[in-house]
C-alpha positions as protocol buffer text, in pm:
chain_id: "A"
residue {
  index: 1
  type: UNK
  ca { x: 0 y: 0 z: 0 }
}
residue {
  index: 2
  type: UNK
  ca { x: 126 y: 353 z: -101 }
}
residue {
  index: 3
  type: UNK
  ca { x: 262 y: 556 z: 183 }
}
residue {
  index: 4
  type: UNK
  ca { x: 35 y: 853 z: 86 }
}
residue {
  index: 5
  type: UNK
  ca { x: -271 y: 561 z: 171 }
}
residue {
  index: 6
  type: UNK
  ca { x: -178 y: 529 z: 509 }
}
residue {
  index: 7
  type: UNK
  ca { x: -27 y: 898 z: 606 }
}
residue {
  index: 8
  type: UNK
  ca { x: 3 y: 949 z: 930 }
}
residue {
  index: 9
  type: UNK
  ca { x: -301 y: 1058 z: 1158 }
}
residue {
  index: 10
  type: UNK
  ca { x: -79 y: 1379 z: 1208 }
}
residue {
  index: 11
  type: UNK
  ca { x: -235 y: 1536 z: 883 }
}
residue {
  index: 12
  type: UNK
  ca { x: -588 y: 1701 z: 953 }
}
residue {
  index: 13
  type: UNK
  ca { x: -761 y: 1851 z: 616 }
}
residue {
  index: 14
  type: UNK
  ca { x: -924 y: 2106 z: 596 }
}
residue {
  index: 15
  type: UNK
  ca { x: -1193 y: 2202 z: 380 }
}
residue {
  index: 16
  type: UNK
  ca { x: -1112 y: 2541 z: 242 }
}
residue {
  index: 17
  type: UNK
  ca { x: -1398 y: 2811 z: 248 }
}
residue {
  index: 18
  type: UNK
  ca { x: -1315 y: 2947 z: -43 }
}
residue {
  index: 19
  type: UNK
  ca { x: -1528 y: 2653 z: -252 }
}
residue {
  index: 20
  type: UNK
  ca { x: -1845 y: 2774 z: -33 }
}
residue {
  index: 21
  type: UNK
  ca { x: -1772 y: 3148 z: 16 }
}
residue {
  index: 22
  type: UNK
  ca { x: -1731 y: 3192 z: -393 }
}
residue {
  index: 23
  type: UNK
  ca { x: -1965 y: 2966 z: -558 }
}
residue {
  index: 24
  type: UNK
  ca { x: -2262 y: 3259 z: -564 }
}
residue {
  index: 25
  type: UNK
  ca { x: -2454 y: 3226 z: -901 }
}
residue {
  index: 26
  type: UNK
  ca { x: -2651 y: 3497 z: -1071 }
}
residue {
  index: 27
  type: UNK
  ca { x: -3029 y: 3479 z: -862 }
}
residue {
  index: 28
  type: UNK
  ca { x: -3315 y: 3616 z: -1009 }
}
residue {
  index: 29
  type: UNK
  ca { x: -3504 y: 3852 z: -747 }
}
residue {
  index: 30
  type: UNK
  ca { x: -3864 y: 4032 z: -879 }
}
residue {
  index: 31
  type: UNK
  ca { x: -3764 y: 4008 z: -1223 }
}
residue {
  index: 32
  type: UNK
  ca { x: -3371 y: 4165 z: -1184 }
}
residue {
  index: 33
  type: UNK
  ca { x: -3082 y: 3966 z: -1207 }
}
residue {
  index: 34
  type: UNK
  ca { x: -2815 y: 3963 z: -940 }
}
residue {
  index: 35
  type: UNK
  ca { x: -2505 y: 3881 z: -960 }
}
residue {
  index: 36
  type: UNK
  ca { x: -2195 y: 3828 z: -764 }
}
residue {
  index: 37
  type: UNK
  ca { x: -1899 y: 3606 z: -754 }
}
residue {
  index: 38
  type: UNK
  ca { x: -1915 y: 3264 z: -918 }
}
residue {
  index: 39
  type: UNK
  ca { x: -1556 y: 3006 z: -996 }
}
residue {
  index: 40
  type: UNK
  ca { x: -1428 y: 3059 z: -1349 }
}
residue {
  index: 41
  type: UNK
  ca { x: -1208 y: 2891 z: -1537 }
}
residue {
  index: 42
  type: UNK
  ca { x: -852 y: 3040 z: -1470 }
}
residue {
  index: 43
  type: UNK
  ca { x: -684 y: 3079 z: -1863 }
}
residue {
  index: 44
  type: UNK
  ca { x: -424 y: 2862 z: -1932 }
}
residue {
  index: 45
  type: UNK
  ca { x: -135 y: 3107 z: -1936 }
}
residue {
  index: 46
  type: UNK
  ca { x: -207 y: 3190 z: -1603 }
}
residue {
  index: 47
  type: UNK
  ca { x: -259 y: 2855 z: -1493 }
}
residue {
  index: 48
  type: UNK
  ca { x: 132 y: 2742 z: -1646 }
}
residue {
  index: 49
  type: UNK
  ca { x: 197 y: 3054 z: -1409 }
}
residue {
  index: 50
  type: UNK
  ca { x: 74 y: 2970 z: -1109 }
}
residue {
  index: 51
  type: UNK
  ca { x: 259 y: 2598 z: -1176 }
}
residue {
  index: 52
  type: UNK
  ca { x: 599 y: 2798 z: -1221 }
}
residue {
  index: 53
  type: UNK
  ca { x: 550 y: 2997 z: -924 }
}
residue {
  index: 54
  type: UNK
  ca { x: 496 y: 2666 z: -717 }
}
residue {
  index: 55
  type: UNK
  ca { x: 769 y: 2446 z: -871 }
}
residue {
  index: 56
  type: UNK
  ca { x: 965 y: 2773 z: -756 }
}
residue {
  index: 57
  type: UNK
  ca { x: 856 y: 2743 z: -400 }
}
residue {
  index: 58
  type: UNK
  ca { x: 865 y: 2374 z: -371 }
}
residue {
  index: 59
  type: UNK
  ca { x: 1254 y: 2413 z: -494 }
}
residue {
  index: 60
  type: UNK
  ca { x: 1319 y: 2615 z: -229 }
}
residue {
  index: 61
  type: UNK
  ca { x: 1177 y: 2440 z: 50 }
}
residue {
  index: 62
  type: UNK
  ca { x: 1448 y: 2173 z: 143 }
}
residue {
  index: 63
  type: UNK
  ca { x: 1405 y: 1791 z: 233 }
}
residue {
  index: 64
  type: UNK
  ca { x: 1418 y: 1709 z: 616 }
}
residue {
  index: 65
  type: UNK
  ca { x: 1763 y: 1645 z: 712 }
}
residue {
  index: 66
  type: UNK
  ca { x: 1905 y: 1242 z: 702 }
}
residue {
  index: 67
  type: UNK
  ca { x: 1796 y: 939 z: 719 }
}
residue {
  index: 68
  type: UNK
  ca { x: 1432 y: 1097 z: 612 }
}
residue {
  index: 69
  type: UNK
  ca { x: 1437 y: 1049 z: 205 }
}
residue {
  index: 70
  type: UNK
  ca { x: 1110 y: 1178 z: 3 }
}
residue {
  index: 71
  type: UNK
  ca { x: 855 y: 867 z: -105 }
}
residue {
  index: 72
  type: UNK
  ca { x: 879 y: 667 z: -439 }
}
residue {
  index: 73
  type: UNK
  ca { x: 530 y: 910 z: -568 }
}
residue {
  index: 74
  type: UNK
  ca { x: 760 y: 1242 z: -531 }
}
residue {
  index: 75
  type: UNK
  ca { x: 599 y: 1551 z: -553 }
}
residue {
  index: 76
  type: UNK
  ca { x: 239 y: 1603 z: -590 }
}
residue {
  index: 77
  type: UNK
  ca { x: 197 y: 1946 z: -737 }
}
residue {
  index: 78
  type: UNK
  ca { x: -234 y: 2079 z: -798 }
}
residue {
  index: 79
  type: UNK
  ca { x: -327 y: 2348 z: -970 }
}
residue {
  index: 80
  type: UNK
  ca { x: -698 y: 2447 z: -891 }
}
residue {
  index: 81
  type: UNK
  ca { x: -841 y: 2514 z: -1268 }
}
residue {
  index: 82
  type: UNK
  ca { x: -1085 y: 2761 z: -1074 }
}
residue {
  index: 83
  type: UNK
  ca { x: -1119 y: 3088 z: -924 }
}
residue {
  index: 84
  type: UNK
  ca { x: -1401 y: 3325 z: -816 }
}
residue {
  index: 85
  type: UNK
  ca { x: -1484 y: 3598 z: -1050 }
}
residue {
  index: 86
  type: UNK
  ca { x: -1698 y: 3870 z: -1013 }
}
residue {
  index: 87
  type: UNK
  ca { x: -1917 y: 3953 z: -1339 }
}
residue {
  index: 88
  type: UNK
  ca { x: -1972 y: 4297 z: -1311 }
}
residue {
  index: 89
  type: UNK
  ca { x: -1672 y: 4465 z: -1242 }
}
residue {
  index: 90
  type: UNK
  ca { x: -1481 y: 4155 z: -1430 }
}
residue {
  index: 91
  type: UNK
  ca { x: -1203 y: 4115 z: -1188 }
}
residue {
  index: 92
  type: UNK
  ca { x: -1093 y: 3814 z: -990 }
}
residue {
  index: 93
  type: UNK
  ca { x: -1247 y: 3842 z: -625 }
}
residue {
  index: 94
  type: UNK
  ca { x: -898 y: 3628 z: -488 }
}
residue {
  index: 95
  type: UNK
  ca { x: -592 y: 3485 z: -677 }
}
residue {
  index: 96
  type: UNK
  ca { x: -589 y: 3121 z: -824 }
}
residue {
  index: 97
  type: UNK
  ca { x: -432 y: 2857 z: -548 }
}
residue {
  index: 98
  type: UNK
  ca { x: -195 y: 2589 z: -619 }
}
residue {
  index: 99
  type: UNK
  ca { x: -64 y: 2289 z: -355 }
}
residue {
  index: 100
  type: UNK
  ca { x: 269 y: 2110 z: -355 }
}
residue {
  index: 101
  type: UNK
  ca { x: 274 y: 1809 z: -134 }
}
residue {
  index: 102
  type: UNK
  ca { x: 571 y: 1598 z: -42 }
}
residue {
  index: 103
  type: UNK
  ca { x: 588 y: 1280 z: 221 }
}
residue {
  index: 104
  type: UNK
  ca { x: 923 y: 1210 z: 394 }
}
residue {
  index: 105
  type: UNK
  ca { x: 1029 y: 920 z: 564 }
}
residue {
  index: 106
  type: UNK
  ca { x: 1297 y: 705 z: 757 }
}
residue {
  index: 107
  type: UNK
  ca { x: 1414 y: 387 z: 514 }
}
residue {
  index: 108
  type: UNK
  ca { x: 1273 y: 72 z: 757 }
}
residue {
  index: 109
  type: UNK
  ca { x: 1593 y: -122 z: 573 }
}
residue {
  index: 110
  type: UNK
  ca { x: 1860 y: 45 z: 740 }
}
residue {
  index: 111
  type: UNK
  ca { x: 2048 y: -175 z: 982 }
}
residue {
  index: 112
  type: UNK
  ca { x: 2232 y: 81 z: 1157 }
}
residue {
  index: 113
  type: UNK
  ca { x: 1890 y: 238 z: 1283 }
}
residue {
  index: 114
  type: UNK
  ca { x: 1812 y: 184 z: 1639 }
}
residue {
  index: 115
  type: UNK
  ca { x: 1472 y: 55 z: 1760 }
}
residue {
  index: 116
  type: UNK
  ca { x: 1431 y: 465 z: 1944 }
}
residue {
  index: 117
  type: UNK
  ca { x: 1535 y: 593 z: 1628 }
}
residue {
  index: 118
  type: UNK
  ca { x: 1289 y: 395 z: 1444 }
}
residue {
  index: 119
  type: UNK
  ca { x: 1017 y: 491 z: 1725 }
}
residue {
  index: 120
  type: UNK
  ca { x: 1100 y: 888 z: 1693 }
}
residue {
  index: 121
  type: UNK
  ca { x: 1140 y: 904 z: 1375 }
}
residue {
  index: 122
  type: UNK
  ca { x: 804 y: 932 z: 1250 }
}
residue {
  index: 123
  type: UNK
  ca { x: 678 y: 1075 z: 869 }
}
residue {
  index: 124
  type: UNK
  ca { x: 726 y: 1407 z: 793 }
}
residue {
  index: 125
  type: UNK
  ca { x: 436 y: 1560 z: 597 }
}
residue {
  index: 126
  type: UNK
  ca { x: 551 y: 1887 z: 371 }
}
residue {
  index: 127
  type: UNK
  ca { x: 221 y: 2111 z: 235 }
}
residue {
  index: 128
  type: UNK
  ca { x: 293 y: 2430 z: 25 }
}
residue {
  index: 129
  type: UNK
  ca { x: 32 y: 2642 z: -76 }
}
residue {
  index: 130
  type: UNK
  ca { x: -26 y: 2944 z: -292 }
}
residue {
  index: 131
  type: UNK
  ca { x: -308 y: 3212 z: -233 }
}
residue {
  index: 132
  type: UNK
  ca { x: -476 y: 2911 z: 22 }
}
residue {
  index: 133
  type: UNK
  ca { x: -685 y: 2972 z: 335 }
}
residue {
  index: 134
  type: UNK
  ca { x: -411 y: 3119 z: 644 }
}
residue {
  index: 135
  type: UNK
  ca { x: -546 y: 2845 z: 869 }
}
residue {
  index: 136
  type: UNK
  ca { x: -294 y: 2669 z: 1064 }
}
residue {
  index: 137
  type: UNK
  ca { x: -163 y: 2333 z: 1032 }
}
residue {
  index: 138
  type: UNK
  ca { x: -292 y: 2176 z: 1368 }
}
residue {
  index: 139
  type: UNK
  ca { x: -320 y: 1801 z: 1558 }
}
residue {
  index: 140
  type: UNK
  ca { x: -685 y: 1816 z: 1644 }
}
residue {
  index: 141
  type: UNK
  ca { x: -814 y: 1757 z: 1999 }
}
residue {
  index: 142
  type: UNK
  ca { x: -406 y: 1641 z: 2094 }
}
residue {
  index: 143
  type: UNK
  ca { x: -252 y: 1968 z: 2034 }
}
residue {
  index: 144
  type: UNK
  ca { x: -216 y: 2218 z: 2256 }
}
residue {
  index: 145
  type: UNK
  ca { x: -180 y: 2620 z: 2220 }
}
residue {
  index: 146
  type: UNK
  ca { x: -21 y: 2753 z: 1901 }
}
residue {
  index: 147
  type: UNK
  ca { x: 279 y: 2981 z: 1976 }
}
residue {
  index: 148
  type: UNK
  ca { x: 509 y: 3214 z: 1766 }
}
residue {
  index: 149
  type: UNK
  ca { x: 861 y: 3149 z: 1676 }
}
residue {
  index: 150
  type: UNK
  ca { x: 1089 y: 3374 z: 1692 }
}
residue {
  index: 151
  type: UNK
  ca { x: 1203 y: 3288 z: 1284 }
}
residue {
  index: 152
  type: UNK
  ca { x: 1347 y: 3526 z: 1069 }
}
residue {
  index: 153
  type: UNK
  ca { x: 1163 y: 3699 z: 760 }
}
residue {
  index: 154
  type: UNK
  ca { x: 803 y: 3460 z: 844 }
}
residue {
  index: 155
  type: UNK
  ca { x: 538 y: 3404 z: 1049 }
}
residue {
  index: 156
  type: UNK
  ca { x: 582 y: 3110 z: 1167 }
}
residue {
  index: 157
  type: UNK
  ca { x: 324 y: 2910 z: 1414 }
}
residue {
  index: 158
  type: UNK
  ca { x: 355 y: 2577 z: 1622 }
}
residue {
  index: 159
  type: UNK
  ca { x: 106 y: 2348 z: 1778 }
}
residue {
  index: 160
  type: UNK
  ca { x: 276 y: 2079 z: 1979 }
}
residue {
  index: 161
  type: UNK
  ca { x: 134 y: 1747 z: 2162 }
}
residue {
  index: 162
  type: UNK
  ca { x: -33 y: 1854 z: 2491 }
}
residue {
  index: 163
  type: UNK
  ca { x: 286 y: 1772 z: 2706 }
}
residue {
  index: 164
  type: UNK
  ca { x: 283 y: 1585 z: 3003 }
}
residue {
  index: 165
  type: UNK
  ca { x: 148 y: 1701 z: 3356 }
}
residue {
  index: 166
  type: UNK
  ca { x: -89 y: 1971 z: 3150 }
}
residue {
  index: 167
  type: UNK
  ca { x: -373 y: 2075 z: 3281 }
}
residue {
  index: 168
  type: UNK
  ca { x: -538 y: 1870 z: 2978 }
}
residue {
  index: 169
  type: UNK
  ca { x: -326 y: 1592 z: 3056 }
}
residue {
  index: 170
  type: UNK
  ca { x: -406 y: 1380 z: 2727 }
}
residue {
  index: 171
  type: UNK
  ca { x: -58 y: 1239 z: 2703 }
}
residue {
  index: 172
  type: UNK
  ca { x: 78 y: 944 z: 2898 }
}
residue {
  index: 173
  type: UNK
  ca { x: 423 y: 1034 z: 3092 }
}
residue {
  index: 174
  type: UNK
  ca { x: 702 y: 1071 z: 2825 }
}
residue {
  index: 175
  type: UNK
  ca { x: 1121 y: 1068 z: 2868 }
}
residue {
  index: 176
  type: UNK
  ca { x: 1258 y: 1405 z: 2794 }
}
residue {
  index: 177
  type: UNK
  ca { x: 1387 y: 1258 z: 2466 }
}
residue {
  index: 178
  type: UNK
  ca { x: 1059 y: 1163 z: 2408 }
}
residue {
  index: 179
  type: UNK
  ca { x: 868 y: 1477 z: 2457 }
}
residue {
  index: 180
  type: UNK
  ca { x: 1145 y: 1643 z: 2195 }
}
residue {
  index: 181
  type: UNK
  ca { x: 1003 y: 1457 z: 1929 }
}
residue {
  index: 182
  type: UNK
  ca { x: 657 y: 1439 z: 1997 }
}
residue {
  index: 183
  type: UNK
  ca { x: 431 y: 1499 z: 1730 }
}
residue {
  index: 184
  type: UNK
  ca { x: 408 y: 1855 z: 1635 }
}
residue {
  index: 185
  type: UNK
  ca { x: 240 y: 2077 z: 1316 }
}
residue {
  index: 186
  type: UNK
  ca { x: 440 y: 2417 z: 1239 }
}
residue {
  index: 187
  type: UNK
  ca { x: 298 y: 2680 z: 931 }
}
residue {
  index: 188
  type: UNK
  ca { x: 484 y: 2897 z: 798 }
}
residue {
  index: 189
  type: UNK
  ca { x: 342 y: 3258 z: 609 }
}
residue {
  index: 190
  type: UNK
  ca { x: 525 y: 3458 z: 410 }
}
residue {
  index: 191
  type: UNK
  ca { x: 308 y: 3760 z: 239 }
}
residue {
  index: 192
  type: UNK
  ca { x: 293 y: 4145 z: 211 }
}
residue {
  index: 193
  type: UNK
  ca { x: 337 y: 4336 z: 526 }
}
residue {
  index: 194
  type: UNK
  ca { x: -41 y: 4392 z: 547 }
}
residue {
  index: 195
  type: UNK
  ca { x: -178 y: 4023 z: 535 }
}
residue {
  index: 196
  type: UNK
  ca { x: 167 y: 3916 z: 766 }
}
residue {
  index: 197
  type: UNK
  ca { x: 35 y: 4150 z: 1012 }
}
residue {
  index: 198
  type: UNK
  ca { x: -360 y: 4037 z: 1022 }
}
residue {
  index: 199
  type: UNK
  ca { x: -219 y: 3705 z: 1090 }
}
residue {
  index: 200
  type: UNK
  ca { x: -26 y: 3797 z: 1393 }
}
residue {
  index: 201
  type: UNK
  ca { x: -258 y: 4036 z: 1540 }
}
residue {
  index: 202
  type: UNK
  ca { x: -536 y: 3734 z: 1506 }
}
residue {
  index: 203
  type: UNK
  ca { x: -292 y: 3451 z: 1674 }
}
residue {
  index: 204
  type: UNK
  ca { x: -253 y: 3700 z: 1956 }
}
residue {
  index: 205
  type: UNK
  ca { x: -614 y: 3770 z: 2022 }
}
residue {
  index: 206
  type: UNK
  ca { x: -654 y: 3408 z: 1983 }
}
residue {
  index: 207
  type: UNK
  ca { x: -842 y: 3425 z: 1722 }
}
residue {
  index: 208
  type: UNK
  ca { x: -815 y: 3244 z: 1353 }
}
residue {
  index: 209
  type: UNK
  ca { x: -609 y: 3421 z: 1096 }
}
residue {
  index: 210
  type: UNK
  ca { x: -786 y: 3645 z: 856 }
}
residue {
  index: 211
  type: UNK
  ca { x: -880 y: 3475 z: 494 }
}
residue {
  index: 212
  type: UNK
  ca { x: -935 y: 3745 z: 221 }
}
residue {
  index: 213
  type: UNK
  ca { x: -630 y: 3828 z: 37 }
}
residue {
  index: 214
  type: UNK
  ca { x: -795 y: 4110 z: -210 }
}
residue {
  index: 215
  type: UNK
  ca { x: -915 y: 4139 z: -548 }
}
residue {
  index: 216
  type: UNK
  ca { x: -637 y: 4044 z: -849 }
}
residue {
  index: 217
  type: UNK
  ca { x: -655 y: 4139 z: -1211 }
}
residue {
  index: 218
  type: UNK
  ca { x: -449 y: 3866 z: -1292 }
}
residue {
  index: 219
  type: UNK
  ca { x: -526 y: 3543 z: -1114 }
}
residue {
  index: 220
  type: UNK
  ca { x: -145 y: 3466 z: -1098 }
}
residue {
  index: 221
  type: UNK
  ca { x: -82 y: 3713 z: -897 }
}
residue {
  index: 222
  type: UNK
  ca { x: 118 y: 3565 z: -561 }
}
residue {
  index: 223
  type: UNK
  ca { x: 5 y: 3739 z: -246 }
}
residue {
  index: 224
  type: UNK
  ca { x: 13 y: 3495 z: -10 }
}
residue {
  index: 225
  type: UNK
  ca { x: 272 y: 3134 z: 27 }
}
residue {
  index: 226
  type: UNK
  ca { x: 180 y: 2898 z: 315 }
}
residue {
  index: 227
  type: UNK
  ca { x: 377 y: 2607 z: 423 }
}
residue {
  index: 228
  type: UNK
  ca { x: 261 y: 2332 z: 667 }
}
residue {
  index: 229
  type: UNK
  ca { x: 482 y: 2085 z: 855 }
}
residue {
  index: 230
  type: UNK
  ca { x: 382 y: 1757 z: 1056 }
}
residue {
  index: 231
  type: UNK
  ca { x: 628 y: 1551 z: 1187 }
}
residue {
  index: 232
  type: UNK
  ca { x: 797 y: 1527 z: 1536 }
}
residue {
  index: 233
  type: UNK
  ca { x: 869 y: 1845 z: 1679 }
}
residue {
  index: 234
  type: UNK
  ca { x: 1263 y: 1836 z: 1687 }
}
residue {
  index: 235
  type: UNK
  ca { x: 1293 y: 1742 z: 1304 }
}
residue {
  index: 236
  type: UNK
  ca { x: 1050 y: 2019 z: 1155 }
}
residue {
  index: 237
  type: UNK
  ca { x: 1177 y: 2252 z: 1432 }
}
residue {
  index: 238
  type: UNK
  ca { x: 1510 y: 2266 z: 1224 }
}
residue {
  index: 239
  type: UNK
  ca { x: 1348 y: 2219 z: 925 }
}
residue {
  index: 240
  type: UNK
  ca { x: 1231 y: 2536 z: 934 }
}
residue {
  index: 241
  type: UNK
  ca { x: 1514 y: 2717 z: 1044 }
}
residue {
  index: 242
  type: UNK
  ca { x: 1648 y: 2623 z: 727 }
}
residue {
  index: 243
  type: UNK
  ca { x: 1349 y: 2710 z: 470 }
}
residue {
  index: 244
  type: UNK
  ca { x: 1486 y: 2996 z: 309 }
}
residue {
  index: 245
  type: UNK
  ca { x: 1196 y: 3293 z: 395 }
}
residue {
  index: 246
  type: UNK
  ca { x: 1357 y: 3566 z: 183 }
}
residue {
  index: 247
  type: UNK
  ca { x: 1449 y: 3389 z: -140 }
}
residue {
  index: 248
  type: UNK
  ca { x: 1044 y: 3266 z: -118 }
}
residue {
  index: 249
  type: UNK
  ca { x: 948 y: 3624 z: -2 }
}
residue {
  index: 250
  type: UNK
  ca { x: 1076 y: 3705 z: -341 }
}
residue {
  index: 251
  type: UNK
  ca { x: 840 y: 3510 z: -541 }
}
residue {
  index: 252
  type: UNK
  ca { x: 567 y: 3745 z: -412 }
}
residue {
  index: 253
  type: UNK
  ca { x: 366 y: 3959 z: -632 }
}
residue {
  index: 254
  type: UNK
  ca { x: 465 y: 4312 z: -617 }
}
């Protein structure tokens, strides 16, 4: 069975808004037509685009560090064909989104690998996103409160395992060792000033980061690049450090 079959129960999806929020057809109401937003097909130029603007990202974003080697499927890299348009003042109401994903694991062949190893060690998930929802990567009812950290040229967001001895106290007693690589989720934003700080003024009221990322003539435009890690917390942790924030910075839209 394909390792993409049988991720992890690290990786929670969520269904984005935008499908619901956009799909508004043209209503008839005492014998006027109104209209508002409804998905159009994105043209193809801006479609190849978008893909070249992702291929970009994913390049930058490097593999966890050894033994962890990407799966036999590689990449997956989705372009959403879609994007809402409004009618009447013909102009895309939010960029076209695109999604890189890439699954990372230990090699169960190698001799050398102790049975801890093998136990910490677990899948690391990769998810990069263009123009997507700023929701945060999380570990359902097992994680505990997200927190900032203190990374260079990103926002950058953890949710760890509820540690032990919390007041919610959902995780059995763990070694030090242990607790290091517990299971963790970590998003990264990088966007204009303006949309980096909606996001942080929402985490600190404790409140979910804002959506709307603004009209776009040309639904290739780049305003927003999102990238969501699950693994165990030490691994990602320095995964992230080395993600390279102002070379993807760059690929933004100016």
């Amino acid at each position: 069975m394909s390792p993409r079959n049988t991720r992890s129960r690290l990786l929670v999806v969520a269904v984005p808004a935008l499908a619901i929020a956009a799909a508004i057809a043209t209503v008839a109401l005492s014998g006027a037509a109104v209209t508002g937003p409804a998905m159009k097909t994105i043209p193809a130029v801006a479609q190849s685009t978008l893909r070249r603007s992702l291929e970009k990202a994913a390049g930058l974003v490097p593999p966890p560090e050894k033994p962890y080697v990407l799966d036999s499927e590689g990449a997956k890299l989705e372009i959403d064909p879609r994007a809402p348009w409004d009618p009447t003042s013909r102009i895309w109401t939010r960029p076209g989104r695109a999604t890189a994903e890439l699954y990372y694991e230990t090699p169960g062949d190698r001799p050398e690998a102790s049975a801890e190893e093998r136990e910490l060690l677990g899948p690391i998930e990769v998810s990069i996103e263009l123009n997507g929802e700023s929701r945060l990567a999380d570990l359902g009812s097992e994680g505990g409160t997200p927190r900032i950290l203190p990374l260079r040229d990103a926002v950058v967001v953890e949710i760890s395992t509820i540690v032990p001895g919390s007041a919610e106290g959902r995780v059995a007693s763990m070694t030090p060792r242990q607790s290091a690589f517990r299971p963790a989720a970590l998003t990264m934003f990088i966007g204009d000033p303006r949309t980096e700080a909606g996001i942080r003024s929402a985490l600190k009221r404790g409140s979910d980061p804002p959506s709307a990322l603004g009209r776009a003539r040309n639904p290739a435009t780049l305003r927003l690049i999102s990238i969501r890690l699950h693994g165990p917390k030490e691994p990602i942790e320095v995964l992230a450090q080395r993600i390279p924030a102002a070379s993807l910075r760059a690929l933004l839209s100016r």
